[in-house]
ROTI-870644 format. One record per residue (C-alpha): residue in one letter; x, y, z. Coordinates in steps of 0.1 Angstrom, whole numbers, padded with zeros to 4 digits, always signed. Layout:
N
AXYZ;...
***
This chain:
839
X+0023-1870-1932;X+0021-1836-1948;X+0050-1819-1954;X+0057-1783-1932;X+0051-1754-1959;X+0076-1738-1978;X+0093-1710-1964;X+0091-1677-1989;X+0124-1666-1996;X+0120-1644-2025;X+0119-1606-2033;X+0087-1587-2036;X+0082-1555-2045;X+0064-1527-2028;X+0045-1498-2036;X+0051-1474-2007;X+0045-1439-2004;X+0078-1420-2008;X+0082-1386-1998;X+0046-1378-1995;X+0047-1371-2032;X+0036-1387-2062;X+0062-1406-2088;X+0069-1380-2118;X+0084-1404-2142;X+0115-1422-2123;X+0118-1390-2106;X+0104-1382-2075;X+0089-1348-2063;X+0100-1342-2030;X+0137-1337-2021;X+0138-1365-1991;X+0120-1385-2016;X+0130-1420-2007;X+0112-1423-1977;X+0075-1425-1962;X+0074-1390-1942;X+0065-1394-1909;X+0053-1363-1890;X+0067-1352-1858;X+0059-1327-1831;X+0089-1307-1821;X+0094-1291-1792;X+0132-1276-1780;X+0136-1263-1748;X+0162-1236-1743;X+0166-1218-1715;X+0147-1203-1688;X+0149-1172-1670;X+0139-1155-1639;X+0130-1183-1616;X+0115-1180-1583;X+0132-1200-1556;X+0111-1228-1539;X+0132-1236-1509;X+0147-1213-1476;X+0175-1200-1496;X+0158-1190-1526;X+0170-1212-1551;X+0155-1244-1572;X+0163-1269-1586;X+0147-1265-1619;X+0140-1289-1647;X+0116-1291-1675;X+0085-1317-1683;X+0070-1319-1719;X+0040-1339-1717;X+0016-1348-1752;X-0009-1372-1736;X+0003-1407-1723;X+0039-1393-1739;X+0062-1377-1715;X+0098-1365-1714;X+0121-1344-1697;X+0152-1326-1696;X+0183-1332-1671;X+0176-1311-1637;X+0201-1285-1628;X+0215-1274-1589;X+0205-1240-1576;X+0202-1223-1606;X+0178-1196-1616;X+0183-1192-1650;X+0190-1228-1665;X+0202-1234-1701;X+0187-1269-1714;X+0190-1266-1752;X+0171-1303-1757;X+0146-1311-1784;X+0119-1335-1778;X+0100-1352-1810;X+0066-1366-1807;X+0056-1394-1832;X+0019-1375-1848;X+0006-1408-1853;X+0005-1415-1818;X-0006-1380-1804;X-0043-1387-1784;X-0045-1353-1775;X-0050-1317-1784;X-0031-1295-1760;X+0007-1298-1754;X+0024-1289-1716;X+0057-1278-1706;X+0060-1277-1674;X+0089-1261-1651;X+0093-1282-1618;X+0117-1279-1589;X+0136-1314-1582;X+0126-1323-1546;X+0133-1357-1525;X+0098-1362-1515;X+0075-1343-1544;X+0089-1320-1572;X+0069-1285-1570;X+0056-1268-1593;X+0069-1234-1607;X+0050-1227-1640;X+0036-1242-1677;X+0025-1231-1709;X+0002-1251-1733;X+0002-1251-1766;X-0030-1255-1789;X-0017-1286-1820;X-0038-1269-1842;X-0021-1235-1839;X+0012-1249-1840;X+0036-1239-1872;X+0050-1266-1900;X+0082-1263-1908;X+0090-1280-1943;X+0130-1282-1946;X+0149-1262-1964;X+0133-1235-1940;X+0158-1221-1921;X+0153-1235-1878;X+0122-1218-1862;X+0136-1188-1838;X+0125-1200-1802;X+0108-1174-1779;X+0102-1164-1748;X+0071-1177-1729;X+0055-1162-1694;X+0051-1192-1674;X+0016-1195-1660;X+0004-1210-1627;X-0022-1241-1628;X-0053-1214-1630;X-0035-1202-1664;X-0027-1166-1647;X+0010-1152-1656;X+0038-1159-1630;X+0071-1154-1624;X+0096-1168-1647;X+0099-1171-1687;X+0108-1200-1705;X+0121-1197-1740;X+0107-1228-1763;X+0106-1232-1804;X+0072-1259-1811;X+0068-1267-1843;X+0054-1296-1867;X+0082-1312-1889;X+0092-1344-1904;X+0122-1369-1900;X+0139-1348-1924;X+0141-1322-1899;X+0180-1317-1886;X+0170-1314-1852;X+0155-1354-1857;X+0187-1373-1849;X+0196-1359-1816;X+0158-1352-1799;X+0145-1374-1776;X+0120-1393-1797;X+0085-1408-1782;X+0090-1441-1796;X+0119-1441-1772;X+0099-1432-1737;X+0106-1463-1718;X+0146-1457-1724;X+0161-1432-1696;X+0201-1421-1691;X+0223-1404-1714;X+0238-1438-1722;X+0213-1450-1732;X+0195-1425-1750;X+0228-1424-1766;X+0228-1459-1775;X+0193-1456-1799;X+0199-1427-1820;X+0207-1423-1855;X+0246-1419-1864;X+0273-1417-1892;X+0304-1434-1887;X+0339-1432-1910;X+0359-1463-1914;X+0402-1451-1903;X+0421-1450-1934;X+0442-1481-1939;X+0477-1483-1954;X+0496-1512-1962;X+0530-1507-1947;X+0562-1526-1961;X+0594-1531-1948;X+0620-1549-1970;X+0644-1564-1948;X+0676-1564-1967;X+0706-1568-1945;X+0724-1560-1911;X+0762-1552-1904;X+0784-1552-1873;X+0758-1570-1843;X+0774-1580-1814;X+0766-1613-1801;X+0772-1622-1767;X+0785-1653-1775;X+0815-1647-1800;X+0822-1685-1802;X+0792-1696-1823;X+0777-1688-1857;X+0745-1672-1849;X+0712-1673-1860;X+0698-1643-1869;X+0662-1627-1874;X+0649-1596-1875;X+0613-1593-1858;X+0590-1563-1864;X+0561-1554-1847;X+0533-1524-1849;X+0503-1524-1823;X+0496-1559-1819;X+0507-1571-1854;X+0543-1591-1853;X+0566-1605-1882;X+0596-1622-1886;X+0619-1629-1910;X+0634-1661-1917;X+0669-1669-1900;X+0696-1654-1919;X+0718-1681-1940;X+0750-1665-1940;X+0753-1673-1899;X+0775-1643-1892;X+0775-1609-1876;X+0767-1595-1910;X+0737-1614-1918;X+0712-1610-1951;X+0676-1615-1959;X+0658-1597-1981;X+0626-1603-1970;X+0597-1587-1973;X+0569-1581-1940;X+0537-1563-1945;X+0515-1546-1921;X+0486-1527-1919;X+0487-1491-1906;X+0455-1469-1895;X+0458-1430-1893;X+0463-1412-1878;X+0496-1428-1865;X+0500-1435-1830;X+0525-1464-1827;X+0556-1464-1839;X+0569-1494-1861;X+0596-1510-1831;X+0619-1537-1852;X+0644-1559-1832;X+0672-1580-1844;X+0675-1613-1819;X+0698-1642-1819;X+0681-1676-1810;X+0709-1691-1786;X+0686-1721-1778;X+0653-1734-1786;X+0625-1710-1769;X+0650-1686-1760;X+0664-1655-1781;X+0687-1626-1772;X+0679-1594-1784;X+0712-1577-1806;X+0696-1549-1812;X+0665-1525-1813;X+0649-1494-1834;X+0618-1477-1835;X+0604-1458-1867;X+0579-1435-1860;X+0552-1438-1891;X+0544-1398-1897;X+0580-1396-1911;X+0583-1429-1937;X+0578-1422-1974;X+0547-1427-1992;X+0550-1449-2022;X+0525-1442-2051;X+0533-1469-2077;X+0555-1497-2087;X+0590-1479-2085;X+0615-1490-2058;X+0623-1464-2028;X+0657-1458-2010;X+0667-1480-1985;X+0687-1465-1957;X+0704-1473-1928;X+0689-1473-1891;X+0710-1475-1859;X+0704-1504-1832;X+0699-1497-1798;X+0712-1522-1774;X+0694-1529-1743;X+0710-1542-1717;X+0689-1560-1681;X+0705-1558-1649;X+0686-1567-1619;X+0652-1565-1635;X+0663-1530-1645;X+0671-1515-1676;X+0702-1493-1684;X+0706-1464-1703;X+0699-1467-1736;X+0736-1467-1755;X+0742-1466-1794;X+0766-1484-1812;X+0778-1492-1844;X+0754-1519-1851;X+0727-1508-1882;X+0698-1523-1900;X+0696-1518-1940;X+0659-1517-1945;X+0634-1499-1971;X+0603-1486-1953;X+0575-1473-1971;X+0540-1466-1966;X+0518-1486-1999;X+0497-1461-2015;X+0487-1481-2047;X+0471-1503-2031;X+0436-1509-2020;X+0438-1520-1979;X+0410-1550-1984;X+0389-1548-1952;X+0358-1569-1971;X+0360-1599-1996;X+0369-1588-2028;X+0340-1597-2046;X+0319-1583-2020;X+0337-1550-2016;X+0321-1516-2011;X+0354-1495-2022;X+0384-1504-2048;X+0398-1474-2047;X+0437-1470-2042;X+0448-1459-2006;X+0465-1426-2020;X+0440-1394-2022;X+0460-1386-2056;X+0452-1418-2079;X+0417-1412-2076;X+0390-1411-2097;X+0363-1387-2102;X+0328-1397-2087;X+0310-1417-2113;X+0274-1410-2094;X+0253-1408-2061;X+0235-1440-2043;X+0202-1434-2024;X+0191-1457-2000;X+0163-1453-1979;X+0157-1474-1953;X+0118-1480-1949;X+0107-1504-1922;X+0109-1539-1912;X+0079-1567-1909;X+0077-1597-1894;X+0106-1599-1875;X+0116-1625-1848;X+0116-1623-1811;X+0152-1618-1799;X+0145-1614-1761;X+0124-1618-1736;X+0113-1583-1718;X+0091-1580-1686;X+0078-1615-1696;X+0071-1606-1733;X+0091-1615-1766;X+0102-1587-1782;X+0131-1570-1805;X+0149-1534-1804;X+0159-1535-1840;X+0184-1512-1856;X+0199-1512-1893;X+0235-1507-1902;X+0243-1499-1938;X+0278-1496-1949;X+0294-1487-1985;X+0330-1475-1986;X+0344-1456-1959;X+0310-1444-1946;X+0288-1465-1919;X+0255-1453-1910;X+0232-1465-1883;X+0195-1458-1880;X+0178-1451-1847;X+0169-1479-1826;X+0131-1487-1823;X+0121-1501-1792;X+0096-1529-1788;X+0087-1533-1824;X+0086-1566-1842;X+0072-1542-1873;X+0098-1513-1865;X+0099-1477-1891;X+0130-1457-1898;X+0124-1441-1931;X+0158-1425-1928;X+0177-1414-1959;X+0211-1418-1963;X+0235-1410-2001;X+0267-1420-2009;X+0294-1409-2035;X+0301-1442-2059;X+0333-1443-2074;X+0334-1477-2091;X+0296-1493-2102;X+0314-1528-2099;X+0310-1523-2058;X+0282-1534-2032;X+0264-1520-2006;X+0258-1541-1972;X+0225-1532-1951;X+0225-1557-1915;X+0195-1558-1893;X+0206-1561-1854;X+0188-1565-1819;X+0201-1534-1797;X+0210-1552-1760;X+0228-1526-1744;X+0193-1501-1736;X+0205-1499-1699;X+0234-1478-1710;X+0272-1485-1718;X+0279-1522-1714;X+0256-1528-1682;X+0239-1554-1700;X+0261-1577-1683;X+0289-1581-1716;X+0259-1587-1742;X+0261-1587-1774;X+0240-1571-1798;X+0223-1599-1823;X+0224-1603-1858;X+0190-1604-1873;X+0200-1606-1909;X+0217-1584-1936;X+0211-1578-1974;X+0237-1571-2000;X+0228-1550-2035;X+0253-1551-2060;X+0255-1514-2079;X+0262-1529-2109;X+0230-1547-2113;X+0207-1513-2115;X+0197-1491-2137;X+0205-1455-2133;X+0182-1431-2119;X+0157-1459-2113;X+0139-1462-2079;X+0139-1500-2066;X+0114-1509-2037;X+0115-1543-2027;X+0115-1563-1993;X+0142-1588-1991;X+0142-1615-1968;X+0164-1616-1941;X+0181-1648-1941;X+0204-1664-1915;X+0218-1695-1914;X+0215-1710-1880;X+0232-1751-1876;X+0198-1763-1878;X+0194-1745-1912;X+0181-1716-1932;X+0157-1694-1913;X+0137-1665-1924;X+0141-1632-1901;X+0116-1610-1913;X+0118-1588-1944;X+0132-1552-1948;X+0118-1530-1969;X+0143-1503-1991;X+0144-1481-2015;X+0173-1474-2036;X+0186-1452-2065;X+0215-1447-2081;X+0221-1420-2102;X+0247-1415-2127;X+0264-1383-2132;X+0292-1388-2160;X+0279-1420-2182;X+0309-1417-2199;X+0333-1419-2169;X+0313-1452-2158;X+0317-1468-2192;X+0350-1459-2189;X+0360-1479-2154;X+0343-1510-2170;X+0375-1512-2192;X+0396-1513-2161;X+0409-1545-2141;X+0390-1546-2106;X+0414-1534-2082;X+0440-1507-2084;X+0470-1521-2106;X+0498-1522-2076;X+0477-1554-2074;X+0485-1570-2103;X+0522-1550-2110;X+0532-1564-2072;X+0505-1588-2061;X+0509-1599-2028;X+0506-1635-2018;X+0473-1657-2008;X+0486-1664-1972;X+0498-1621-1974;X+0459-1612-1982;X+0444-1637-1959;X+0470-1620-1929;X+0461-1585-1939;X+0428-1583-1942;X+0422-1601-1911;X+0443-1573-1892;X+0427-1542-1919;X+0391-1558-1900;X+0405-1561-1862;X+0416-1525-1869;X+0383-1509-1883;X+0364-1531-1856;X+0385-1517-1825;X+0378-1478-1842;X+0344-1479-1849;X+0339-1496-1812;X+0353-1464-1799;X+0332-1441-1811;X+0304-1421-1795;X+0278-1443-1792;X+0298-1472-1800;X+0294-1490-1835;X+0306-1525-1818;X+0327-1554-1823;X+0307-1581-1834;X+0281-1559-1856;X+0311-1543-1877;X+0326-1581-1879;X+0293-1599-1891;X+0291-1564-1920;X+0327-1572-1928;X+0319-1607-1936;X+0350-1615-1906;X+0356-1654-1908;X+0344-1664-1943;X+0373-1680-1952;X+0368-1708-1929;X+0366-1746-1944;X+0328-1749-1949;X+0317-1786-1966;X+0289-1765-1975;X+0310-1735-1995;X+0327-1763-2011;X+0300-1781-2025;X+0283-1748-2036;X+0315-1731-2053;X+0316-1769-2070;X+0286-1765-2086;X+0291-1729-2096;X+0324-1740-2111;X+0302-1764-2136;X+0274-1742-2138;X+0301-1717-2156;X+0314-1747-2174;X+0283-1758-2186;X+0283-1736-2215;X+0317-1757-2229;X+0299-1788-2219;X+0270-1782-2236;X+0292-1769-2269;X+0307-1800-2267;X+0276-1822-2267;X+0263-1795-2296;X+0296-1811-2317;X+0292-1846-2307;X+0259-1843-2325;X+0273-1821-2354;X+0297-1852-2357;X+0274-1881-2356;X+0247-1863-2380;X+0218-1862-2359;X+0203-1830-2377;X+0219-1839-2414;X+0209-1800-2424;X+0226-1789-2394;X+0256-1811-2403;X+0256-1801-2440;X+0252-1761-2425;X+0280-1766-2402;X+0301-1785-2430;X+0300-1752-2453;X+0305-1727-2425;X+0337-1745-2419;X+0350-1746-2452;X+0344-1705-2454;X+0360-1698-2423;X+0390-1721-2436;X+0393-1701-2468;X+0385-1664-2454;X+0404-1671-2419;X+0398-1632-2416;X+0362-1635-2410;X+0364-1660-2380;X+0369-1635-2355;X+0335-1613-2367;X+0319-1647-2367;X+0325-1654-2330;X+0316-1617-2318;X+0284-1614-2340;X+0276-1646-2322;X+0282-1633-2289;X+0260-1606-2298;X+0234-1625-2311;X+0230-1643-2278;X+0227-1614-2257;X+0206-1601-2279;X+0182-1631-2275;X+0188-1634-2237;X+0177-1597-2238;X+0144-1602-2233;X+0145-1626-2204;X+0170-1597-2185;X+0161-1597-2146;X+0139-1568-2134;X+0147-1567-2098;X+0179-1567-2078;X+0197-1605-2074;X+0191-1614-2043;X+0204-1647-2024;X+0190-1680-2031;X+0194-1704-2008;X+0200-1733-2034;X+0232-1718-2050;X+0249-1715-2015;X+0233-1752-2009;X+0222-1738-1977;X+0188-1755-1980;X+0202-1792-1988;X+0233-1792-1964;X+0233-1815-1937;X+0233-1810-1903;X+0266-1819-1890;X+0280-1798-1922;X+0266-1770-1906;X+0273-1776-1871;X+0308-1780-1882;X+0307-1747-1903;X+0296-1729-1868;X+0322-1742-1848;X+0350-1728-1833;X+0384-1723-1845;X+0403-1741-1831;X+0378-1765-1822;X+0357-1770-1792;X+0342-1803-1803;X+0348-1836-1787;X+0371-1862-1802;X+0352-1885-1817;X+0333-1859-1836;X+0367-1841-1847;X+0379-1875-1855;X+0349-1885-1880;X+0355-1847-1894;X+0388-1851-1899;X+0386-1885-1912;X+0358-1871-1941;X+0380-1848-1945;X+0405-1866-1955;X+0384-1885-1977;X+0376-1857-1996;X+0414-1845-1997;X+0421-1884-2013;X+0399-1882-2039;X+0416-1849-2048;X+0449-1860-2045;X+0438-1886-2068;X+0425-1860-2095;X+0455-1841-2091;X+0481-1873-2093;X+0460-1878-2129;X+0463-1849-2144;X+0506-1847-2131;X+0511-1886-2147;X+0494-1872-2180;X+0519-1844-2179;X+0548-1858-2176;X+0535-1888-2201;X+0539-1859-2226;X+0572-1844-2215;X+0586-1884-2212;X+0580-1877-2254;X+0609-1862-2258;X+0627-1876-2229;X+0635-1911-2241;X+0628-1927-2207;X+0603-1949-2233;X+0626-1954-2265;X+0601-1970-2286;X+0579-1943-2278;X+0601-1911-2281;X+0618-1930-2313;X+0579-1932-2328;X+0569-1895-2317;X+0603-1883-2333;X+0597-1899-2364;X+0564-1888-2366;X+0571-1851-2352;X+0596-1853-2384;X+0569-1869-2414;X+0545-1842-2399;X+0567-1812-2402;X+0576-1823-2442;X+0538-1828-2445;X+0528-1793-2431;X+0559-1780-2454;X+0546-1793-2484;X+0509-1789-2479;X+0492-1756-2478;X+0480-1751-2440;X+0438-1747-2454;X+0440-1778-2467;X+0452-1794-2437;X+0427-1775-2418;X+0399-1787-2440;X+0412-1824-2440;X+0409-1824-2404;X+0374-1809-2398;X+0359-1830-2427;X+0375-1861-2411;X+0363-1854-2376;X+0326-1843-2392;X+0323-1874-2415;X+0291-1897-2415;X+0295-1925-2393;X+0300-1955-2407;X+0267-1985-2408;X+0275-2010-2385;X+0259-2047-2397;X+0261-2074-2374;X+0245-2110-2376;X+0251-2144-2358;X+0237-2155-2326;X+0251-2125-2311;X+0250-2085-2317;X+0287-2075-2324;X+0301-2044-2317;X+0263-2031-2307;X+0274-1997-2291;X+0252-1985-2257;X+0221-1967-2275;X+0206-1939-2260;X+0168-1943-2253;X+0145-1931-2283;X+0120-1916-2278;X+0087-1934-2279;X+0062-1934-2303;X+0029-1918-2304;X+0000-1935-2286;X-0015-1950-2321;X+0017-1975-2320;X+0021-2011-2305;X+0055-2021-2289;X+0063-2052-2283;X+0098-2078-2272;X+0102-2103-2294;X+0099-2126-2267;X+0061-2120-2273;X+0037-2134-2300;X+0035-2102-2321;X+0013-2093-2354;X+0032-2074-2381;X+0011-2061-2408;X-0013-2090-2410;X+0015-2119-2403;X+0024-2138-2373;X+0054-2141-2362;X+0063-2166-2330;X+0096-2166-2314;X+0117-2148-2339;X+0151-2170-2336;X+0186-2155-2328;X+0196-2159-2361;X+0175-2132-2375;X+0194-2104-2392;X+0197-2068-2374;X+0207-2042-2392;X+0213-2015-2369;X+0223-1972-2385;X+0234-1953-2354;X+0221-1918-2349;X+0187-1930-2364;X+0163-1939-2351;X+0166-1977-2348;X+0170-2004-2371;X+0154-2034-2388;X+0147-2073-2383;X+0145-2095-2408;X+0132-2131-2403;X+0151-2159-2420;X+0138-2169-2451;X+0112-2195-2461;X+0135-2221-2463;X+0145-2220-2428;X+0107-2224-2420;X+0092-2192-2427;X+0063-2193-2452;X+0070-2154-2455;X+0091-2127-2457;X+0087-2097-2435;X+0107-2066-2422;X+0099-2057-2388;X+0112-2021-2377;X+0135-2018-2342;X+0121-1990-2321;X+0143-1985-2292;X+0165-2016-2269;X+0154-2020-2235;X+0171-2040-2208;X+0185-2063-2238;X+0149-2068-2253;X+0148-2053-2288;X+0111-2034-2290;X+0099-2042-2320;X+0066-2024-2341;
***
C-alpha cells in the first residue's frame, strides 16, 4: 500500500512585486513599498442639491446608485429631503472593471419602483490618478442629466478618481469585492481597522493588620479574613492566627487593573462563624484614580482605611454608619512591572507599565500583508464551500485587522501596517480567521469566527533593513493531527534606527527588573495573566467593529498552560537537545581518556599542563573557543525566518488520544473510563518521576549523613580523610595537585590478558568497524585459512590477547606440542554475539 504524500510544511520564498517599483538595493522605491498595489476606482458621493420632488407634495426620497458594469453600490436613502448630504466613498477593484463608462445615478425610494431623477457618466479613460501624498481630490458639482443625456434639474457633487489601497479614503469605502455584503453592520464587520490593547497595571494590596472589629458574637475567638475584590477578580487572605478582634496578616493580593478606572477596589473583612457561612465586620471601597503609583522596589506608606458596617433588616439595608473599626493596608498601583498578557517567550512588549522607565525606540517593523493561497473551506454558502478570510496581526499594544475578503479561498489584502520596536528580543503574531458574523452584529445565530492558522516571527532573527518575503504555512493542530491551512504570503522589514541603543538592550535581563528585585510567584503569574487576557479580550470585543473573544484569545496564546502529553514530551527533548552539547563533551573526554586518537591525547595532555601552570590563560582559552565555534557555524547561519516544525513540538508523531486529551475541556467532559485510563497514565508518568526525584534526595542526604554520624564508620572514615586531605593540600602546591589529577584521570589504560577456558574480565566492546571488502571474516567455529595454514576448531584454550581502544586483539594457537604442527597469529577483528571474527 503506498503511503499518502507528504504534506509541505516548509517556508518558501516569494518574489512578488512590491510597490509597483523595482528593488534598489534592500531598499525599495515607492513609499507603500511592501505591498503589490492594487488599483482602485474611487468614487465619493457628497451631497446633492436642488432636487425635484417626485411625489404630490413635492418631495423625494433620494438616494444615490454607482454602477461600473456587473458592480453596483449605493448609498443609504434619506426622507423628504431635497438636498441630501451622503459623504460615502465607493472603491471599485480595476482588475475587475468590464466596462468603460461609470453611472451615478440619483433615484427616488418608492414601494413599488424607485424613479428616476438624474445621472452622470463618467468616461475611465478621462478619469484623474491620484498617487498619495497628493493632497484629496476637491469634489464638484455635477448637472444631473436625464436618460437622453440633456441637463435637468438637480446637481450632485462627486470627486472620481483612480487610486490605490494606499489611498486614505480605502478603509472606510465600500469596496466591490464586498458587493454581496449589505447593512451597516455588516459592512462594518469587513473593513480594515486598528485596535489598542487597555493599559494594564498590576495592583497590590498588602494586607497588614486590622484593629477594633466588632463581632457579633463576643463569646468566641473569631476567624478573620479580609476578602478583596475588583470587577470580577476576588482574593482572600488567609485566616488571621492571632483569633482576636485585632487580627494580623501581612499578606500580599495582586490584581490586575485596566484604565481607565471604572471600579473601585471594594475590600471586606468577614468572620467565618460556621462552615459556608461568613459575617461581614466590615467594608471599604478604594477608588483606583487616587492610589499611589509605585515606580521601583521601594516600600510605600501604609495607611489606615475606615470600615463600614452594613447592617440587613428585612431584606433591606440601613444606612450606612462608621465606626471605629480600620484596616492597615498599603495600596499601590505596580508600575515596574510589565502586566504579561502573552507567554513570555512569545511576548510582543517587555516594556515596564510606567510611561517614565521607558526606553527610546530602537527601530520600525514593516509588515505587509500580501495574500493568502490555498486556503480551506470553512463553510458551506448557498450550497458552495467557501471562506471569508481576514488577518489579525498584533505586536505590543497595537492590533490591526485587514479587510475581510469575501468568497475567496486565494483572498489579497496587500495592506501595510508599521510598528515602533522597543526591544528586538520581542515577536510579532499574524492569525488567519474565517469572518461568520457577514449578516451583521451577532445574527449569525452566536457563531464564532474560525481560526484558520497564525504565524509568529521573532524580531530578533532578522537582519535590519532587509525585506523578507516568504509564505508560511498555516498550521493547526486539529485531534486527528497536523493539518495544513493554506499559506500566507508577507513581507517584512525591520529597520534599525539607533544600532547602538539595540546593542545596548542585549545587555539587559528580559523583563523589566521589578521582576527579578520582587518576582512574583508561579501560581501569582499563572493567576494574572489569565485575568491581564479576560481583560484585553472583553475591551477589544467592545470596540467598533468588534475585535472578538475567541480571535484575541487564540492571538494571546489563552490556555497554553494546560497539561499536554504532547508539550511534555517535546520540552523533554528540547531539554536534551540543549544538553547534548555536555553530553557530547563528555563522550569527547571518555575518548581523550581511553586514547582513542593518541595525538589527540598527547595534544590534550600538554594543553592541560599549560593551563595548570599559566591558570591566567584558561579563561581566554574558553572564550577564543566560543569564538572559534561561531565562527565555524557562521557559514551554515539560517537565511530565512524560523518557522515552526512540526517535529520539535512532536506534533507529527503524537498519538491520537494525546491529542484528543490535549483538546479537551477543562474540567473535563470525557467519560470515566477514558478519564480513568488518563489519569491512571498519568500517574504512571508522575511515579517514574517521583522515583527520579526520591534518587537524586537519597543521594543528597547520603552526603549530608557525612558529617552527620548517623553511619559512624562512615563519618569516622570521611573525617579522617577530610583531615589527611587538608595536610596534603597544605603541604603540596595546589598545580601539582591539579596536574596529578588530570594525568591520573588521562592515563593509558591498562592491557588486559586473559587465558583459560574462559575470557576474564572481557569488558562489552563496541562494534568495529568492518573491514574493506578485499577482507575475509570468519568465527572460529568455521574451518578458516590463515596465510596459507589451516586451522580446524581452534580450542578454548588458545590465548587472546585483547588492548582496548584498538582495534581488536590476537589468537594464538597452542603450540606444536599440543598438536599443532605450526605456529600462527591470527588477528581478532570485532566480537559478535560471543563469536570472535577472526581474519
Amino acid at each position: 500500500m503506498q503511503k499518502p504524500p507528504q504534506e509541505d510544511f516548509s517556508l518558501k520564498e516569494t518574489s512578488p512585486h512590491l510597490g509597483g517599483g523595482k528593488l534598489t538595493g534592500d531598499k525599495l522605491t515607492s513609499t507603500y513599498d511592501l505591498v503589490e498595489q492594487m488599483q482602485y476606482l474611487y468614487v465619493r458621493v457628497v451631497k446633492a442639491k436642488d432636487l425635484p420632488g417626485k411625489d404630490i407634495t413635492g418631495g423625494c426620497d433620494p438616494y444615490v446608485e454607482v454602477k461600473l458594469g456587473n458592480y453596483k453600490g449605493t448609498t443609504r436613502h434619506f426622507e423628504k429631503n431635497n438636498n441630501p448630504e451622503w459623504n460615502q466613498v465607493f472603491a471599485f477593484a480595476k482588475e475587475r472593471v468590464q466596462a468603460s463608462v461609470l453611472e451615478v445615478t440619483v433615484k427616488d425610494k418608492d414601494i413599488v419602483k424607485d424613479d428616476f431623477i438624474g445621472r452622470v457618466v463618467f468616461d475611465l479613460n478621462e478619469i484623474p490618478k491620484r498617487v498619495p501624498p497628493d493632497s484629496p481630490l476637491a469634489p464638484q458639482w455635477y448637472r444631473l442629466e436625464d436618460r437622453k443625456s440633456e441637463k435637468g434639474r438637480g446637481e450632485l457633487m462627486l470627486a472620481v478618481w483612480w487610486g490605490t489601497q494606499a489611498d486614505e479614503a480605502f478603509p472606510e469605502a465600500w469596496i466591490s469585492d464586498a458587493a454581496n455584503v449589505s447593512g451597516p453592520e455588516a459592512l462594518a464587520n469587513i473593513r480594515s481597522k486598528v485596535y489598542l490593547s487597555p493599559k494594564l497595571w498590576y495592583l497590590r494590596v498588602n494586607v497588614i493588620e486590622a484593629q477594633d472589629l466588632v463581632p457579633s458574637d463576643k463569646g468566641r475567638f473569631p476567624e478573620v479574613y479580609v476578602k478583596a475584590m475588583l470587577g470580577s477578580q476576588v482574593q482572600k487572605t488567609r485566616i488571621s492566627q492571632s483569633r482576636s478582634v485585632n487580627p494580623m496578616w501581612n499578606e500580599d493580593l495582586m490584581f490586575v487593573a485596566a484604565e481607565p478606572f471604572e471600579e473601585p477596589l471594594i475590600l471586606s473583612v468577614e468572620d467565618r462563624v460556621a462552615p459556608n457561612k461568613e459575617e461581614v465586620l466590615g467594608r471599604c471601597a478604594i477608588p483606583l484614580q487616587y492610589v499611589d503609583r509605585r515606580l521601583d522596589h521601594r516600600p510605600m506608606n501604609s495607611r489606615w482605611y475606615n470600615l463600614e458596617k452594613h447592617m440587613a433588616v428585612e431584606g433591606e439595608k440601613k444606612k450606612e454608619t462608621k465606626f471605629a473599626s480600620r484596616l492597615h493596608m498599603r495600596v499601590c498601583l505596580e508600575g515596574g512591572y510589565h502586566v504579561l498578557d502573552e507567554s513570555t517567550h512569545y511576548s510582543s512588549d517587555l516594556r515596564p507599565t510606567a510611561k517614565q522607565l521607558w526606553k527610546p525606540s530602537i527601530g520600525v517593523l514593516e509588515l505587509g500583508i500580501l495574500s493568502a493561497q490555498g486556503l480551506m473551506p470553512m463553510k458551506t454558502k448557498d450550497g458552495n464551500q467557501t471562506t471569508d478570510a481576514y488577518c489579525v496581526a498584533k505586536y505590543g499594544q497595537k492590533w490591526v485587522r485587514t479587510r475581510t475578503i469575501i468568497d475567496s479561498l486565494s483572498p489579497k489584502w496587500n495592506e501595510q501596517y508599521t510598528w515602533e520596536v522597543f526591544d528586538p528580543c520581542t515577536v510579532i503574531t499574524i492569525g488567519v480567521f474565517d469572518n461568520c458574523h457577514l449578516q451583521g452584529g451577532d445574527k449569525g445565530g452566536g457563531a464564532r469566527d474560525s481560526r484558520i492558522g497564525k504565524v509568529r516571527i521573532r524580531l530578533s532573527t532578522l537582519e535590519t533593513d532587509r525585506v523578507y518575503t516568504h509564505a508560511y504555512p498555516l498550521l493547526v493542530l486539529h485531534p486527528t493531527g497536523v493539518k495544513k491551512m493554506g499559506e500566507i504570503q508577507l513581507a517584512v522589514r525591520f529597520t534599525c534606527s539607533s544600532l547602538l541603543n539595540m546593542m545596548h538592550l542585549y545587555s539587559h535581563p528580559l523583563l523589566p527588573k521589578m521582576h527579578y528585585l520582587h518576582p512574583l510567584t508561579v501560581s501569582q503569574l499563572d493567576y494574572l495573566r489569565h485575568q491581564a487576557t479576560q481583560i484585553v479580550a472583553m475591551r477589544l470585543s467592545r470596540a467598533e467593529p468588534p475585535l472578538r473573544k475567541e480571535v484575541v484569545e487564540y492571538m494571546l496564546d489563552v490556555g497554553s498552560h494546560m497539561w499536554s502529553m504532547r508539550r511534555s514530551k517535546a520540552n523533554f527533548l528540547r531539554i536534551m537537545n540543549v544538553l547534548g552539547g555536555i553530553i557530547a563533551l563528555g563522550r569527547w573526554f571518555d575518548q581523550i581518556c581511553n586514547w582513542k586518537n593518541p595525538i589527540t591525547t598527547v595534544l590534550i595532555h600538554i594543553l592541560f599542563f599549560i593551563l595548570v601552570m599559566y591558570p591566567e590563560l584558561i579563561l581566554p582559552t574558553i572564550f577564543l573557543y566560543l569564538f572559534l565555534i561561531g565562527v565555524w557555524y557562521y557559514r551554515w547561519r539560517p537565511r530565512h525566518p524560523p518557522h515552526m516544525d512540526p517535529r520539535l513540538s512532536c506534533a507529527d508523531t503524537a498519538h491520537p488520544d494525546e491529542l484528543d486529551e490535549e483538546f479537551d475541556t477543562f474540567p473535563t467532559s470525557k467519560p470515566p473510563d477514558i478519564v480513568r485510563m488518563r489519569y491512571d497514565r498519568l500517574r504512571s508518568i508522575a511515579g517514574r518521576i517521583q522515583t527520579v526525584v526520591g534518587d537524586l534526595a537519597t543521594q543528597g542526604e547520603r552526603l549530608q549523613n557525612l558529617l552527620s554520624w548517623r553511619d559512624p564508620r562512615a563519618t569516622a572514615l570521611f573525617v579522617i580523610f577530610c583531615l589527611i586531605a587538608a595536610i596534603v593540600l597544605y603541604v603540596t602546591p595546589f598545580q601539582i595537585v591539579v596536574l596529578l589529577t588530570g594525568f591520573y584521570a588521562l592515563r593509558h589504560p591498562r592491557e588486559l590478558f586473559c587465558s583459560g577456558s574462559l575470557v576474564h574480565t572481557l569488558p562489552s566492546v563496541p562494534r568495529l568497524r568492518p573491514k574493506s571488502e578485499g577482507n575475509h571474516h570468519h568465527q572460529l567455529r568455521d574451518p578458516i585459512k590463515v596465510e596459507g595454514l589451516d586451522v580446524n576448531d581452534l580450542t578454548p584454550i588458545s590465548t587472546i590477547c585483547f588492548y582496548p581502544g584498538i582495534s581488536g586483539g590476537y589468537i594464538t594457537p597452542r603450540p606444536p606440542q599440543f598438536g599443532y604442527h605450526k605456529q600462527q597469529r591470527c588477528k581478532v577483528v570485532a566480537l559478535l554475539d560471543g563469536n570472535f571474527i577472526v581474519d
